[in-house]
N, C-alpha and C positions, 0 to 999 in steps of 0.2 A: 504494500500500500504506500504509495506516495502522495505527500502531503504538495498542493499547490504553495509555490513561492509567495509568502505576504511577511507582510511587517518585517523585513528585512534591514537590518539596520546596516550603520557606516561600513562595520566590519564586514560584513554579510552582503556585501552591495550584490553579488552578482552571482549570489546562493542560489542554486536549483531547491525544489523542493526535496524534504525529508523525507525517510523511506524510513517509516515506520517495522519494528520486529511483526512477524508473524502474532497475530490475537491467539491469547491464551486466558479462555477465562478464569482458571486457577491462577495465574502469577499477577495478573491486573486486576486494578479496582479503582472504584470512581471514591474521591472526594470531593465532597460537597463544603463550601467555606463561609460562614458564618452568614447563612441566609437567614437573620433572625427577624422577626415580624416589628419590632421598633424601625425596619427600615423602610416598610412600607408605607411609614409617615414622615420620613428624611425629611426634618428643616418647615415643617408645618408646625412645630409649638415656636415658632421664631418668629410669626407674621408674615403677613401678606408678602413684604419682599422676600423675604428667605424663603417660605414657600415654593414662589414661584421660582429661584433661583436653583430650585432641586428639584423643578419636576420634570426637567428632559431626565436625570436621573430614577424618580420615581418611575415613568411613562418606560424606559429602556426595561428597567426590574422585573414590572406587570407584566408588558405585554413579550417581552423576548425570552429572559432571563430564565424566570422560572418557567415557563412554556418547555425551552433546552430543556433545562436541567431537569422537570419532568420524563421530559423522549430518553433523558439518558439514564434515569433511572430504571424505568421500564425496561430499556434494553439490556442492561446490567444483570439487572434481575432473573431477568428471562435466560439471559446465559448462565445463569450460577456465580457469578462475580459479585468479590465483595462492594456493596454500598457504605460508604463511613462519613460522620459527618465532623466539623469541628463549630464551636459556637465560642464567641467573647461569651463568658461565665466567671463572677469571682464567686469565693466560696464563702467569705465576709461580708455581709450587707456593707460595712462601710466602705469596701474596697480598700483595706491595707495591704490585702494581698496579692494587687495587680503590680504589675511589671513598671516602671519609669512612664513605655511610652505609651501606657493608657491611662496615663493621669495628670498628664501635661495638663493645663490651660486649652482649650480652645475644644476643638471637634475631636480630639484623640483623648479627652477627658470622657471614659469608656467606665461609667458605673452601671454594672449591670448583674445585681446579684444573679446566683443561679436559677432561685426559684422565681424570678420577676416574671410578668408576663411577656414583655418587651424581647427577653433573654429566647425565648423561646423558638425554637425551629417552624416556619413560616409552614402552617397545617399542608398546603400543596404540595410541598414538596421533603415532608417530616419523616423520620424513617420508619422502618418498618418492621417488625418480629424483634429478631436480637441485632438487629444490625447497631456496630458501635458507632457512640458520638463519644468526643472529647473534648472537655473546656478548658479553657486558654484562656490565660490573663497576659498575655503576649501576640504579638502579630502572628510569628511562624507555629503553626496547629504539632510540630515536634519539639520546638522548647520550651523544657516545663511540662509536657506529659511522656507516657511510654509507647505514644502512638508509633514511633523507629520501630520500638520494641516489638508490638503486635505486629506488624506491616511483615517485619522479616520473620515472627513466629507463623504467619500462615500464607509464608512463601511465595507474596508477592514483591515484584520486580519492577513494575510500571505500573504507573498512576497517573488519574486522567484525572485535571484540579478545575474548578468551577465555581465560580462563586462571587463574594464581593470582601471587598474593593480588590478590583484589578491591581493595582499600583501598592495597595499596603499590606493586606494577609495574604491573599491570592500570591504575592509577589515576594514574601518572606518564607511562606511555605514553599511556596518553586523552589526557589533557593538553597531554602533547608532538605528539599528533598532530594535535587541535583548534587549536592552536597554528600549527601549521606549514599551516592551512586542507583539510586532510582532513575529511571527513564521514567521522565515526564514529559503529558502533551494537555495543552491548553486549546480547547472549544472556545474560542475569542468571543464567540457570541451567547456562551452559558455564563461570561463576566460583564461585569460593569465596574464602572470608576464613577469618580461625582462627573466626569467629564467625558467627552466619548477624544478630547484633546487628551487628558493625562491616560485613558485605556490605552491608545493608540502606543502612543509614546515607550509605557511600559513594555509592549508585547513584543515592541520594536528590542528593545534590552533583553529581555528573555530570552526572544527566539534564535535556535539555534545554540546559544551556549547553557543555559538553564534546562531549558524544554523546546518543545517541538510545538509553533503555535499553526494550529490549522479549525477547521468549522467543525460544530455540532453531526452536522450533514456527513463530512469527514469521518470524523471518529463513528458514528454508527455504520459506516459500512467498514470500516475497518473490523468493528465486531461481529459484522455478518458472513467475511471473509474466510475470519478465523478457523 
């Protein structure tokens, strides 16, 4: 399966597309990254201006995001591959036990006890049976849990990342998981950013050294393939 050439950055100027390994629904699994339901009102307790300044953001979430990341579930499923999810969760209502950079000042100021309602996995797209979620008080969904841990206890190799924000957890988990020698591939269109400018931007950085950035559309017939 080869991935069409996009978001190719400086280095990558004149990168053919990616040739994905052979699908194995044993060794790959989809993660799902902090789709929690406080983001389906992004910047609407802020007034009219802010509102409206996050609803190409909202409108991108609704109608694209979780639509994907539904189809990729479903297809997941249907092959025997595991589904996992990660969610911002602290374990302290007062949140002394988040990470630095979800307690800065501003929009990275991430109070979200576990049991909030906000905290919670958006019902569309929420898991299902035993499938595992893990909480994170940090951007990357591997530090700070034993998600590594699991991932290489039930022998998977590649992992397909989806979720929001493109540029900040989407983009820490890439990393931590290219990192830790996972083959990673990004459905550009199962993420969002507050920006469809800083998405972009991001994927352009990833792809090809982090993960392999190709479409929803993509990745499901690569699992049809397998």
């Amino acid at each position: 399966m080869i991935l069409k050439p996009n978001h190719n950055s400086f280095y990558y100027a004149g990168a053919a597309g990616a040739e994905l390994p052979r699908f194995n629904c044993k060794d790959t699994a989809l993660l799902v990254i902090d789709l929690q339901r406080c983001y389906l009102r992004q910047g609407e307790d802020g007034g009219a201006a802010e509102a409206a300044r996050w609803e190409p953001f909202r409108k991108r979430l609704a109608d694209k995001v979780l639509p994907k990341v539904q189809s990729l579930e479903r297809r997941f499923r249907a092959a025997g591959s595991e589904v996992i999810f990660a969610r911002i969760a602290c374990q302290k209502n007062n949140g002394s036990d988040r990470s630095l950079s979800q307690r800065l000042p501003g929009f990275n100021d991430l109070l979200m006890p576990r049991d909030s309602e906000g905290s919670q996995i958006i019902d569309s797209v929420a898991p299902q049976g035993d499938e595992i979620t893990v909480c994170k008080t940090t951007d990357s969904a591997l530090t700070g849990t034993n998600l590594r841990l699991m991932l290489c206890n039930m022998g998977i190799k590649n992992v397909v990342v989806c979720g929001i924000f493109t540029d900040q957890c989407v983009a820490s988990t890439v990393r931590s998981l290219a990192d830790e020698s996972f083959f990673v591939v990004i459905p550009e269109d199962a993420c969002a950013a507050g920006t469809m400018e800083l998405h972009d931007h991001e994927l352009e950085i990833l792809n090809h050294i982090y993960a392999q950035v190709g479409t929803c559309a993509e990745v499901l017939a690569w699992t049809r393939e397998g």
